[in-house]
C-alpha positions in Angstrom: 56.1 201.7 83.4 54.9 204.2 85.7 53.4 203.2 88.8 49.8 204.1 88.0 50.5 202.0 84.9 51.6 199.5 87.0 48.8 199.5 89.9 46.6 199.0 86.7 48.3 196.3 85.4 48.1 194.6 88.9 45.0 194.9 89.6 43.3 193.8 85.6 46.1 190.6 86.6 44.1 189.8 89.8 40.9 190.2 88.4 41.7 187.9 86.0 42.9 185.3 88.3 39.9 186.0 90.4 37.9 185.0 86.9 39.9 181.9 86.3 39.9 180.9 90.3 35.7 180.8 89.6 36.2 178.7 87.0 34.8 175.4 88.5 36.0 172.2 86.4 33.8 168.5 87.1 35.2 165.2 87.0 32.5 162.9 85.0 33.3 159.2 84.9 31.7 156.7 83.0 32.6 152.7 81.6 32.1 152.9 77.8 33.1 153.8 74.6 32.9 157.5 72.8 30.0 156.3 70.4 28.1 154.5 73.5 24.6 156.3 73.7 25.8 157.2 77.5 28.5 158.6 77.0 26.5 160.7 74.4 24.5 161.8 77.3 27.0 162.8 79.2 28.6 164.9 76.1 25.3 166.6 75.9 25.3 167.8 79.3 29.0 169.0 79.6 28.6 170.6 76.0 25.5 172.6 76.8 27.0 173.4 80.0 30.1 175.0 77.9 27.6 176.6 75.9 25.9 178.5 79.2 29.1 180.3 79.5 28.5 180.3 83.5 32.3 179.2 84.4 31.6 175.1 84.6 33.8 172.8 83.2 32.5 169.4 82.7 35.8 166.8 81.9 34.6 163.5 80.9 36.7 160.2 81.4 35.1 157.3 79.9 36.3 153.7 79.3 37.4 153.5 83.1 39.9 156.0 82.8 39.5 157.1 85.7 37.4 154.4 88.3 36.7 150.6 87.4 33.0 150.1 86.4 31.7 148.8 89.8 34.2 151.8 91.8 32.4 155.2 90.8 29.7 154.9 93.3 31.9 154.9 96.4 33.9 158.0 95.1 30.8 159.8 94.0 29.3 159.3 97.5 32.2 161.1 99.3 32.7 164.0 96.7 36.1 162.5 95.4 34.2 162.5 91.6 31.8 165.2 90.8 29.8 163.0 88.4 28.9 159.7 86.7 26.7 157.5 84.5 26.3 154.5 86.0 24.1 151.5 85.9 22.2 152.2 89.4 22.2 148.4 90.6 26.5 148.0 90.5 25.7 150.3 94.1 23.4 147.4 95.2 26.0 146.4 97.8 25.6 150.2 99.5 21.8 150.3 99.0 20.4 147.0 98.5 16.8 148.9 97.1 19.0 149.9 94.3 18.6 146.4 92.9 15.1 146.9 92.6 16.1 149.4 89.7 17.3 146.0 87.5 14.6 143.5 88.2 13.0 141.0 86.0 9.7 142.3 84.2 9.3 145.5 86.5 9.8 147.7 83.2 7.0 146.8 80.1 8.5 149.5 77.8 10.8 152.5 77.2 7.6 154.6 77.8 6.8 152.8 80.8 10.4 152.9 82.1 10.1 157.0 81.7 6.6 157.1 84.3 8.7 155.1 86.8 11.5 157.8 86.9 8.6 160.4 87.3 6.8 158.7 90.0 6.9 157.9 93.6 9.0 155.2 93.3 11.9 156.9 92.1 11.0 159.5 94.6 12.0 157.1 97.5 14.9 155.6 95.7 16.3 159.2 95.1 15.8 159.5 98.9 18.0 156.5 99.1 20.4 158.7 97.4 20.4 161.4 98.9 21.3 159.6 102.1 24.7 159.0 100.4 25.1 162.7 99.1 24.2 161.6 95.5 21.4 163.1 93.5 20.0 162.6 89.9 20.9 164.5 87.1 19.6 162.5 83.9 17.2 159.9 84.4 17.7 157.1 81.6 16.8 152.8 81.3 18.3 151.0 78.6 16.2 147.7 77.8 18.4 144.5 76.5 18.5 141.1 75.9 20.3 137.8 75.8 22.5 136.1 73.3 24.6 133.0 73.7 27.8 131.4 71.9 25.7 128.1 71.6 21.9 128.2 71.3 19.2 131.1 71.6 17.5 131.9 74.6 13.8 132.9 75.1 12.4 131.1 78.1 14.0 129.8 81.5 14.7 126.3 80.7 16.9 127.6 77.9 19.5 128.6 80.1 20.2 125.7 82.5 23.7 124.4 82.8 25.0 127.7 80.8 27.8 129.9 82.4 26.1 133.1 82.2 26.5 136.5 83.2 24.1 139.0 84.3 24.4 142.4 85.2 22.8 142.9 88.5 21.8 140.3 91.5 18.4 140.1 90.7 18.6 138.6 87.5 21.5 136.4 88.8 19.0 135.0 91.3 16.4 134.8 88.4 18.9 132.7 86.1 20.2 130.6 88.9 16.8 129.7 89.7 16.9 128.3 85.8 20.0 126.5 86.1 22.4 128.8 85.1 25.8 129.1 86.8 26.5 133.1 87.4 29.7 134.7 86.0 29.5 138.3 87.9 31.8 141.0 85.9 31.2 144.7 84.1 30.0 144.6 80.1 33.2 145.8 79.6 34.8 142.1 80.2 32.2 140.0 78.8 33.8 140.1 75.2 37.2 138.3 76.1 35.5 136.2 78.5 33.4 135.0 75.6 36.3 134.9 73.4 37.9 132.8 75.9 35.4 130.3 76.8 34.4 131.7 79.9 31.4 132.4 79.5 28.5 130.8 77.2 25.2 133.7 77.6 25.2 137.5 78.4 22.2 139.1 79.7 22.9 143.2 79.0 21.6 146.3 77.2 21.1 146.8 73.7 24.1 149.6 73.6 26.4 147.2 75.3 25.9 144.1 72.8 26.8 146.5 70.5 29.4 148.8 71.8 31.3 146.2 72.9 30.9 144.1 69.8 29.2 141.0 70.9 28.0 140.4 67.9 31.4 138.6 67.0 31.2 136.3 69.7 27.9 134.7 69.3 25.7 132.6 67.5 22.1 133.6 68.3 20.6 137.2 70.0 17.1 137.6 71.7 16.9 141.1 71.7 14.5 143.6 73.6 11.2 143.6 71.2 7.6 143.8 71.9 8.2 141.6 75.4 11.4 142.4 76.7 12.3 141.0 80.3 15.7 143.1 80.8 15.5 147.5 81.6 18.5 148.8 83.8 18.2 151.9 85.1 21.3 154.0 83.9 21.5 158.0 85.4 23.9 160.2 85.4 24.7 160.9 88.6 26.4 163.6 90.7 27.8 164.5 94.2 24.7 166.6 95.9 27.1 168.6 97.8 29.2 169.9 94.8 26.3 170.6 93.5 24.9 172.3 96.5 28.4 174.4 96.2 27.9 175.8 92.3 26.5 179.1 92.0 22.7 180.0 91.2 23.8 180.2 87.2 25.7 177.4 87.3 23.1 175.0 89.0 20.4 176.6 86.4 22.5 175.6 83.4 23.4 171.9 84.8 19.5 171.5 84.8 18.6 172.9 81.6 21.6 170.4 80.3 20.3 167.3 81.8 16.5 168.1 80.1 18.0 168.1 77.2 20.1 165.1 77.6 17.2 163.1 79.0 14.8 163.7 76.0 17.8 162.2 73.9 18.3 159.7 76.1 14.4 158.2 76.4 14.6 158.8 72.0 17.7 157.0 71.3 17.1 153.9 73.8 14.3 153.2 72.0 15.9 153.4 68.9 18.6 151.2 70.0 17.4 148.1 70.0 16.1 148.1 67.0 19.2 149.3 65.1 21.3 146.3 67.4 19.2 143.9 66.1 20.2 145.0 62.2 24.0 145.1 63.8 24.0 141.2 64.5 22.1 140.1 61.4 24.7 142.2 59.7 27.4 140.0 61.2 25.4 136.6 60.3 24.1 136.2 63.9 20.7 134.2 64.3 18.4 136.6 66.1 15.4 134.8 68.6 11.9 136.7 69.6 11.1 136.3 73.2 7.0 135.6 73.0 4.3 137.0 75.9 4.4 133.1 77.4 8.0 133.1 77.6 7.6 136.4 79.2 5.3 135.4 82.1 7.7 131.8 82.6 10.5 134.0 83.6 8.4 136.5 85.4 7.0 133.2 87.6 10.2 132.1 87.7 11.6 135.6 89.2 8.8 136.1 91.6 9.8 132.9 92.8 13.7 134.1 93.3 14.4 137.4 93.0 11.0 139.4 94.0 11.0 137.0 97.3 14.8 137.4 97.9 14.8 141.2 97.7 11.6 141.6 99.9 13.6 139.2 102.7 17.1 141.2 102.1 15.4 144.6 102.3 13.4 146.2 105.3 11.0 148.4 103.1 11.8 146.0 100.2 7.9 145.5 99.7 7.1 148.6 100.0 9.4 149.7 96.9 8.4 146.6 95.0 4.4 147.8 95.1 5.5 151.3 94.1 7.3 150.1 91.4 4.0 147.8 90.4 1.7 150.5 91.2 3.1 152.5 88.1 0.6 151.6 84.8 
């Protein structure tokens, strides 16, 4: 090889580990299953990201691969993971208003839950965010419901003496008021806690009862119908500052990803609790309607618990709790 041969062999080699060194790959960690509609949300985003061609890599760990359930938050907040989907209220310790985003009968209705995350509510808890160096990428609830290894549940006195778990504190204060005794742990522990006698009642999402086959633990489901008491609010979330540090093109595409993802995310929550409710018939499980009374009976019940202990725990906590109300 001649040494203009060679010069031009050096410098195509740089320039192609000046290509590969631009090449930006993102950790994305999430808690469930591959055929969980969230982690189908975050597929969509690191897919259409591929797709863009703009140097992004989106790697996704799911199933706590890579952080325990109630660990990304932490992590995400100091830039040692790039992204998450997380259930927003498992960071209530950091930001107690984040509880606010899984409280009894604050959410009506899928549609009702999408005008909260376009409103001025979400404005301020984004501004919560931010304050930890974590914005919103996908905005998504899930609704859910209850089921039990003994009897159904549809109003509050249903529950007393029960060992229950409930994701988020708000609805433990809400089912303690009842008489419940609180079992705090992720989804992703309530089927051997069940199959061990741990625990009698669950109070999650509609994907979770599923996904984590609940069905075979239990005798009767209430799910999330025409009155349904449980929505969580469930982003996907990322480090602001990595994503301050992405180029122009590469910021672009990450948006146009999570537009797409959200659409699919509002359609196929609403979807799934119907097709959950098929799941446990299927697998011979009594299923239980929640009514409009029962409905108002735990919504009493909360205001009496947790409304009034997160307006006491939380400076601007009323505040955030008429924003939330103030959206129709």
């Amino acid at each position: 090889m001649n040494k203009m041969t060679f010069t031009a062999a050096a410098a195509a080699g740089m320039m192609l580990l000046s290509s590969a060194a631009l090449a930006t790959e993102l950790r994305l960690s999430h808690q469930w299953s591959n055929n969980d509609v969230r982690h189908k949300v975050a597929q969509i985003v690191a897919d259409e990201v591929a797709a863009a061609g703009v140097d992004l890599d989106i790697k996704i760990f799911g199933s706590e691969s890579l952080f325990k359930a109630r660990e990304q938050y932490t992590p995400l907040s100091r830039g040692q993971l790039d992204m998450t989907v997380l259930p927003l209220s498992y960071a209530g310790g950091q930001q107690p208003s984040y509880n606010l985003t899984l409280m009894p009968g604050l959410v009506k209705n899928h549609d009702h839950a999408a005008r909260l995350s376009d409103s001025p509510f979400m404005e301020a808890i984004e501004a919560k965010m931010a304050e930890d160096d974590v914005m919103v990428l996908v905005h998504g609830y899930l609704a859910g419901g209850f089921a039990s290894t003994d009897k159904c549940i549809t109003k509050p006195e249903d529950v007393a003496g029960m060992q229950t778990r409930a994701a988020g504190k708000a609805f433990e204060q809400m089912l303690a008021g009842a008489g419940a005794s609180i079992a705090s742990m992720a989804s992703s522990e309530i089927y051997n806690a069940m199959q061990t006698g741990v625990l009698d009642a669950v109070n999650t999402s509609s994907s979770s009862f599923v996904s984590y086959r609940i069905y075979e633990q239990v005798k009767c489901y209430t799910p999330a119908g025409d009155v349904a008491l449980w929505f969580m609010y469930q982003p996907l979330l990322m480090n602001k500052s990595t994503f301050d540090g992405l180029s122009a093109e590469q910021q672009a595409a990450l948006m146009a990803a999570a537009e797409k993802a959200e659409a699919f995310y509002l359609d196929e929550a609403k979807k799934e609790d119907a097709a959950s409710v098929q799941v446990f018939k299927d697998a011979g499980v009594e299923i239980a309607a929640m009514t409009e009374e029962d409905f108002q009976a735990w919504r009493a019940l909360a205001a009496e618990t947790s409304y009034k202990e997160f307006v006491a725990s939380v400076p601007d906590g009323q505040a955030l709790l008429d924003m939330a109300f103030a959206v129709e």
